[in-house]
C-alpha positions as a Markdown table, in Angstrom:
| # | Residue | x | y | z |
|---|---|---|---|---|
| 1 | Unk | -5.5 | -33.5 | -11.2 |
| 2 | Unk | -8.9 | -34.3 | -8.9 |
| 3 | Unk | -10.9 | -31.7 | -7.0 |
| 4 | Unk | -13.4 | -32.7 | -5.0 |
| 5 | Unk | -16.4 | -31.3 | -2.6 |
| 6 | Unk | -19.1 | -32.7 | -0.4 |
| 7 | Unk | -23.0 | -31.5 | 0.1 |
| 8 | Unk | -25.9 | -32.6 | 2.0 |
| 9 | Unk | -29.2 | -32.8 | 0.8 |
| 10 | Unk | -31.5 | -32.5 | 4.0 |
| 11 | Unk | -34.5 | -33.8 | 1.4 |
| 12 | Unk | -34.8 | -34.9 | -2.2 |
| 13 | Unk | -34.3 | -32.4 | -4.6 |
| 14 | Unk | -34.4 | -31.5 | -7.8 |
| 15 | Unk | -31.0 | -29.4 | -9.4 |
| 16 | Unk | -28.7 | -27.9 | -12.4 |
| 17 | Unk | -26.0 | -29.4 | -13.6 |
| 18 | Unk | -23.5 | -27.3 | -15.5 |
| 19 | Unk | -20.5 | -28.9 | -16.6 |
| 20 | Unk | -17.7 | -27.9 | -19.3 |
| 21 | Unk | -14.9 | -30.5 | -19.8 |
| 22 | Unk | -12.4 | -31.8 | -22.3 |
| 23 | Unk | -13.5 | -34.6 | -25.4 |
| 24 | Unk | -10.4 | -36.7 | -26.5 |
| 25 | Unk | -10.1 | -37.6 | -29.9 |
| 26 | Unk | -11.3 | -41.4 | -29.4 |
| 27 | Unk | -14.6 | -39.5 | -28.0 |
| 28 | Unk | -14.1 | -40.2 | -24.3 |
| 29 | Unk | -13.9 | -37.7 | -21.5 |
| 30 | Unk | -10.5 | -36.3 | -20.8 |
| 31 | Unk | -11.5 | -33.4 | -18.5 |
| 32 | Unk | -14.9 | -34.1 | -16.4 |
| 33 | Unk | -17.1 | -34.8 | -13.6 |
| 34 | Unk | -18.9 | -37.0 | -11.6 |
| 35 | Unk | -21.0 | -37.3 | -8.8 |
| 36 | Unk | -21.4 | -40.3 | -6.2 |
| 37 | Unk | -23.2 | -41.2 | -3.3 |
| 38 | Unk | -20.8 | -41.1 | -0.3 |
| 39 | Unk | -22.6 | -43.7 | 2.3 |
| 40 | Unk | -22.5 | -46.2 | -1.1 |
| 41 | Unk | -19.9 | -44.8 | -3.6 |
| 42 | Unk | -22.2 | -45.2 | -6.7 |
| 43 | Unk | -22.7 | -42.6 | -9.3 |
| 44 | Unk | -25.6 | -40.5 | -9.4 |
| 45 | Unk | -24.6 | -39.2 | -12.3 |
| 46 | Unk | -21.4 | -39.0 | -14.7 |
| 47 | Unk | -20.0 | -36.8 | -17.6 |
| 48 | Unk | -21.0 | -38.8 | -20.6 |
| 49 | Unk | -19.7 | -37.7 | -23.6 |
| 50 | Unk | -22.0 | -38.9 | -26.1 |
| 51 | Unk | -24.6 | -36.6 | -23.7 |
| 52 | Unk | -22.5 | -33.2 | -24.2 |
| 53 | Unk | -22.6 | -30.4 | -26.9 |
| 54 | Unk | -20.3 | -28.4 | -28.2 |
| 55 | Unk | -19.1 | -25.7 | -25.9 |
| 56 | Unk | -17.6 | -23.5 | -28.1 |
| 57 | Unk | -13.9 | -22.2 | -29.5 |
| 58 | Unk | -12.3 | -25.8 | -30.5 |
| 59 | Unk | -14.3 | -28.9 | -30.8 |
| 60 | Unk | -13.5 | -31.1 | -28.0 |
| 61 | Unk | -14.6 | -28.6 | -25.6 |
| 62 | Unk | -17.8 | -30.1 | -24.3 |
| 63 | Unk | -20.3 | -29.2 | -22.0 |
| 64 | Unk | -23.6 | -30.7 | -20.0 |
| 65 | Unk | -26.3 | -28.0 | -18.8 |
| 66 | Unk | -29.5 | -30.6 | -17.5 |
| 67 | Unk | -31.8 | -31.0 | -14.5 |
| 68 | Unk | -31.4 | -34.1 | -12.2 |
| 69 | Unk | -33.3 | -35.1 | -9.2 |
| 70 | Unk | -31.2 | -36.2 | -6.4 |
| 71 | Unk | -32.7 | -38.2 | -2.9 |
| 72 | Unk | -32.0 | -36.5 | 0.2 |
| 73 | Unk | -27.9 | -37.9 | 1.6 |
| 74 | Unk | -24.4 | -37.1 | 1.5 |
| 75 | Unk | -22.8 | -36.2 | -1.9 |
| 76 | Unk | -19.5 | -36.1 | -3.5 |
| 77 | Unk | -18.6 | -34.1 | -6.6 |
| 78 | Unk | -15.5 | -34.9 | -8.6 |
| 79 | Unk | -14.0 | -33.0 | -11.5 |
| 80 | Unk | -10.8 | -34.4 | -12.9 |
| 81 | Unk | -8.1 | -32.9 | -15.5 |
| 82 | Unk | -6.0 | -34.7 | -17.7 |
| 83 | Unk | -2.3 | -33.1 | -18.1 |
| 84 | Unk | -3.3 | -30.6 | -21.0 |
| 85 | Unk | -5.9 | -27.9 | -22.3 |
| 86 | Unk | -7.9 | -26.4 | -19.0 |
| 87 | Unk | -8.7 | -23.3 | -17.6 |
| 88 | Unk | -6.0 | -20.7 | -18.3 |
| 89 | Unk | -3.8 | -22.9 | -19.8 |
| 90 | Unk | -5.5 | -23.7 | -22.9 |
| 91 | Unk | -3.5 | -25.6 | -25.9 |
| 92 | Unk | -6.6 | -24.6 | -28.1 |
| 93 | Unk | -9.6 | -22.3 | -28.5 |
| 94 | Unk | -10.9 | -22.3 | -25.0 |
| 95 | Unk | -14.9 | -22.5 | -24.7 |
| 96 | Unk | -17.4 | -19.6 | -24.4 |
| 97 | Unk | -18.0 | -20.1 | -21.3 |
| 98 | Unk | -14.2 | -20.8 | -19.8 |
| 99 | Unk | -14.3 | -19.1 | -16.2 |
| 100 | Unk | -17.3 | -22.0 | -15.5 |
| 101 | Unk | -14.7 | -25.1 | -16.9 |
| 102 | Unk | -15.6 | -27.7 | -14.3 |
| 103 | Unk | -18.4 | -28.8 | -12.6 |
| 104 | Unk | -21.6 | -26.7 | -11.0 |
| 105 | Unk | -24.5 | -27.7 | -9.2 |
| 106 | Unk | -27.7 | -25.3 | -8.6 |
| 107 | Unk | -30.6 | -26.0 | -6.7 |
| 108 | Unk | -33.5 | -25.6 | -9.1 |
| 109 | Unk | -36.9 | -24.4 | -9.6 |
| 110 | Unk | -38.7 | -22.0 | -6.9 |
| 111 | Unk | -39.7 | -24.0 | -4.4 |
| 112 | Unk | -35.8 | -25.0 | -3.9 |
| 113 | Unk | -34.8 | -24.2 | 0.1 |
| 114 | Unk | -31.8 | -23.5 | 0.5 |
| 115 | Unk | -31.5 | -24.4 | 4.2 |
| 116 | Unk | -32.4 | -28.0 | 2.7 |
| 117 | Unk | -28.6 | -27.8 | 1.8 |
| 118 | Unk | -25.1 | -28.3 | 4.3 |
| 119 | Unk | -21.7 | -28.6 | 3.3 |
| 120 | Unk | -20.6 | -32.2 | 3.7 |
| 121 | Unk | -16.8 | -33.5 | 4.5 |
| 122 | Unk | -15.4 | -37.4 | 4.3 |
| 123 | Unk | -14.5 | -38.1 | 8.0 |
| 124 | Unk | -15.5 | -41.1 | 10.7 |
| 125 | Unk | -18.8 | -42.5 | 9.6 |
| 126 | Unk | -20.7 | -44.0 | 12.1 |
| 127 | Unk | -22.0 | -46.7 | 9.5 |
| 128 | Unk | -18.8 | -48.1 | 9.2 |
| 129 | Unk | -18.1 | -51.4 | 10.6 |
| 130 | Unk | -14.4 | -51.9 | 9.6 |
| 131 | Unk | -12.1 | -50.2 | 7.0 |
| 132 | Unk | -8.5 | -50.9 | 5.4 |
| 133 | Unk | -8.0 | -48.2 | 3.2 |
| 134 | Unk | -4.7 | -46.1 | 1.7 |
| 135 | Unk | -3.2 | -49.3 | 1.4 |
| 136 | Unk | 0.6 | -49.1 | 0.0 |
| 137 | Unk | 2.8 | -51.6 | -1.6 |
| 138 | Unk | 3.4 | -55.0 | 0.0 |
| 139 | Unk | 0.7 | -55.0 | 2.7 |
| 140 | Unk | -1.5 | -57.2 | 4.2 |
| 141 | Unk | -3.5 | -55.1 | 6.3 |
| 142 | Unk | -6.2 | -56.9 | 8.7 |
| 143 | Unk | -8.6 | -55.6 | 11.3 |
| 144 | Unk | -11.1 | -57.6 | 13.4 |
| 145 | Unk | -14.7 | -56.8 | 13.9 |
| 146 | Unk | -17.8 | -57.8 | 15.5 |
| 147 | Unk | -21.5 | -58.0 | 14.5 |
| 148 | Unk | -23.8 | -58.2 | 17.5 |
| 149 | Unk | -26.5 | -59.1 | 15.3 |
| 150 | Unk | -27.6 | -60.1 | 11.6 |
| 151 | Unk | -26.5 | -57.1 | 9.5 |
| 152 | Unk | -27.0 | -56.3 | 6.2 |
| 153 | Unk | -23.7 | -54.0 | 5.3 |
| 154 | Unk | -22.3 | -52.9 | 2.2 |
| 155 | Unk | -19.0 | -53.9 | 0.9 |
| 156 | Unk | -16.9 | -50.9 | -1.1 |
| 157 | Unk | -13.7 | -52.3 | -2.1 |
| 158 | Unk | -10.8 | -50.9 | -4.9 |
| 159 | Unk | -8.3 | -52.8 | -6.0 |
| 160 | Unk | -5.8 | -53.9 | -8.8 |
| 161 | Unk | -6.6 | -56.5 | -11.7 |
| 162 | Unk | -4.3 | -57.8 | -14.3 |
| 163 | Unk | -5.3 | -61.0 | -16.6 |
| 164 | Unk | -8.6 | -61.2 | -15.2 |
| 165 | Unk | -6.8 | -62.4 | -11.7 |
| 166 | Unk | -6.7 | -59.6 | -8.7 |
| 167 | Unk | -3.6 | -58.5 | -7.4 |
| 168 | Unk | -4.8 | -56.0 | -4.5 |
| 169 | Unk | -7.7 | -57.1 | -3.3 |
| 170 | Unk | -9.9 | -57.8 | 0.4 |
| 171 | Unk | -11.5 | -60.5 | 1.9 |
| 172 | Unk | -13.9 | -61.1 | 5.4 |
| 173 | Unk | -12.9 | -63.9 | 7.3 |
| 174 | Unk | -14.9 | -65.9 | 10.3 |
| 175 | Unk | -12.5 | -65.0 | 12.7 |
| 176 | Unk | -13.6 | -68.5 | 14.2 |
| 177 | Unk | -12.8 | -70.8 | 12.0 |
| 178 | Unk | -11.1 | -68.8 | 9.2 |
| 179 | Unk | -13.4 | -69.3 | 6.4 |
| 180 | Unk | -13.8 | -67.0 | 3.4 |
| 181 | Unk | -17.1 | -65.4 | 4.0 |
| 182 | Unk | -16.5 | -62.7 | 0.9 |
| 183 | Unk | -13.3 | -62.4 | -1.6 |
| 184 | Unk | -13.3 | -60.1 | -4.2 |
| 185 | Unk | -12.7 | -61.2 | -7.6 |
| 186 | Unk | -12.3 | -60.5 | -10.9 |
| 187 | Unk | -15.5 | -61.3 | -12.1 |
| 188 | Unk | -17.6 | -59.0 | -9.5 |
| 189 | Unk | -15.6 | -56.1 | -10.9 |
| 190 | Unk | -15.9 | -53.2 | -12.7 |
| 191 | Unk | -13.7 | -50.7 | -14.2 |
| 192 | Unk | -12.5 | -47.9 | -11.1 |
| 193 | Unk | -11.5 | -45.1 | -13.5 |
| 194 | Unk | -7.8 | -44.5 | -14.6 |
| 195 | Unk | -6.3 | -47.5 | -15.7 |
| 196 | Unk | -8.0 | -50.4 | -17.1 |
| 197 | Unk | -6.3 | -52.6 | -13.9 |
| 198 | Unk | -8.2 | -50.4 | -11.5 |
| 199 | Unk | -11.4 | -52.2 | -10.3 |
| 200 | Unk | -13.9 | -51.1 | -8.1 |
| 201 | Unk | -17.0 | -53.6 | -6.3 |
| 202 | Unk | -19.8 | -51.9 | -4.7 |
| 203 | Unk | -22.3 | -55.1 | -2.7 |
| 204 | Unk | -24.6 | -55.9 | -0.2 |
| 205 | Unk | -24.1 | -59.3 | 1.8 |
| 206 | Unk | -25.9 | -60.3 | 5.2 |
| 207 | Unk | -23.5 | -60.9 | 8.2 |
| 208 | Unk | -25.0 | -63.1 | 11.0 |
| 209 | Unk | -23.9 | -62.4 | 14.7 |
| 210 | Unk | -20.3 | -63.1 | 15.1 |
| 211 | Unk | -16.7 | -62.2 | 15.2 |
| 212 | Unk | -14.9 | -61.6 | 11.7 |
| 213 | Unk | -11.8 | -60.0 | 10.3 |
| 214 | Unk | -11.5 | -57.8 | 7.4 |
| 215 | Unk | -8.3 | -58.4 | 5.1 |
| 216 | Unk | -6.4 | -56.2 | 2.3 |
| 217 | Unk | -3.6 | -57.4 | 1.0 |
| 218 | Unk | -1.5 | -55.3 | -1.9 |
| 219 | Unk | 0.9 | -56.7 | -4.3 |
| 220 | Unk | 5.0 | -55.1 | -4.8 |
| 221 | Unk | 3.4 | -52.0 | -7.4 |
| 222 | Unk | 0.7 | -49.9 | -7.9 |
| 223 | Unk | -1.0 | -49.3 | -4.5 |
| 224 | Unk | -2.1 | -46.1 | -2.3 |
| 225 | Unk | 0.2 | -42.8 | -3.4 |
| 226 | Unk | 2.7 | -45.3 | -5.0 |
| 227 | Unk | 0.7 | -45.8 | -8.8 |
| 228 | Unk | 2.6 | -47.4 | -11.9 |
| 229 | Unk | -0.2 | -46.3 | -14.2 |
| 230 | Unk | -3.2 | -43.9 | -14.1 |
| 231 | Unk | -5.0 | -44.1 | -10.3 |
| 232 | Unk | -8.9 | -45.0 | -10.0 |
| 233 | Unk | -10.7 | -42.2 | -9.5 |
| 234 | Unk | -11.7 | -43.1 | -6.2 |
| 235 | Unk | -7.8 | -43.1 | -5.0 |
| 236 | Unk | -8.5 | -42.4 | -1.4 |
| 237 | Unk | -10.3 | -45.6 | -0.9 |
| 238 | Unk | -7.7 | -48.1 | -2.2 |
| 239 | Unk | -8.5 | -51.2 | -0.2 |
| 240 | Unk | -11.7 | -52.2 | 1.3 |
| 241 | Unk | -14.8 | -50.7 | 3.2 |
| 242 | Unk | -18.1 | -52.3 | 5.3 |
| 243 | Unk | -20.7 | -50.4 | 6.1 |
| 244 | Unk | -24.4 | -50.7 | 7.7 |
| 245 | Unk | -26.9 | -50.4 | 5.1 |
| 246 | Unk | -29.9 | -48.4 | 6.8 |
């Protein structure tokens, strides 16, 4: 299971993290939390578990209690479960501090304003140029676009890769002539949470004035609400995102 919530930071600012999650016995992260920029989906910061102490009651409960400083933006916090051992349904000793299992963020230090700080929900973002996203099975989902001027924007794109060859991936087009301005590959990749086959590409590329079209095409398994194996993290954004960068 993932849980998520949004906050705005109206200026940088320094706060507590306090998180209490679930070690696996290969000493990775079965139960934890993240956080990532929502205009460019990168972590800010992550549940590392070689960066957490014991929490108490059995060993693999593990736990994170540090100060971060974040730059003023929209946020997304993640905490996600695997299918065992979490609050009040425990399959061991649960931690000392079990009512706070999950993730926590505090504004810290005295001179923290709380005014400084606004809830913050995914909807319509005016920086968005074009998105295919919640792509299922079988698709080949297109949209056309235009860029009045020379653009830097950001490409955000999730997709599926077996034998270092994508199967769900996007591409931008010149809607002119047809050629390949941007694919995403194998290579560009990086692991999107879940299973290993989930890949993620966060990049920048300028756009000059013109007319282009945004492609997402998806293989016959393992696409949006239809998964074969563990989903990315990011699950919502299956399929590809451009955005202005300011």
């Amino acid at each position: 299971m993932a849980m998520s919530a949004g906050f705005t930071l109206k200026s940088d600012a320094k706060v507590r993290i306090y998180a209490l999650g679930e070690m696996d016995s290969d000493d990775d992260m079965a139960d934890y939390g993240w956080i990532v920029n929502a205009k460019t989906r990168e972590r800010v910061w992550d549940m590392d578990g070689r960066k957490t102490s014991h929490a108490g009651g059995a060993s693999k409960n593990r736990m994170v209690d540090k100060i971060i400083t974040l730059p003023k933006g929209n946020y997304l916090a993640y905490f996600e479960t695997d299918g065992s051992h979490s609050y009040r349904e425990w399959n061991s000793d649960p931690p000392m501090d079990e009512s706070h299992y999950g993730l926590s963020i505090y504004g810290w230090s005295g001179g923290f304003d709380s005014k400084s700080v606004a809830s913050f929900a995914e909807g319509e973002d005016e920086n968005v140029v074009a998105q295919l996203i919640r792509v299922k099975d079988d698709r080949h989902a297109t949209k056309r676009f235009t860029v009045e001027k020379a653009t830097r924007v950001r490409i955000y794109a999730i997709g599926e890769g077996v034998d270092r060859d994508m199967a769900d991936y996007g591409w931008i087009e010149d809607a002119k002539t047809g050629r390949t301005i941007w694919e995403m590959t194998y290579r560009m990749t990086e692991r999107a949470g879940g299973a290993s086959k989930n890949r993620r590409v966060s990049t920048a590329i300028m756009l000059e004035k013109g007319e282009y079209e945004l492609h997402y095409r998806t293989d016959g398994s393992h696409a949006y609400n239809a998964w074969n194996d563990d989903p990315p993290e990011d699950r919502t954004h299956w399929g590809i995102t451009v955005t202005k960068e300011e």
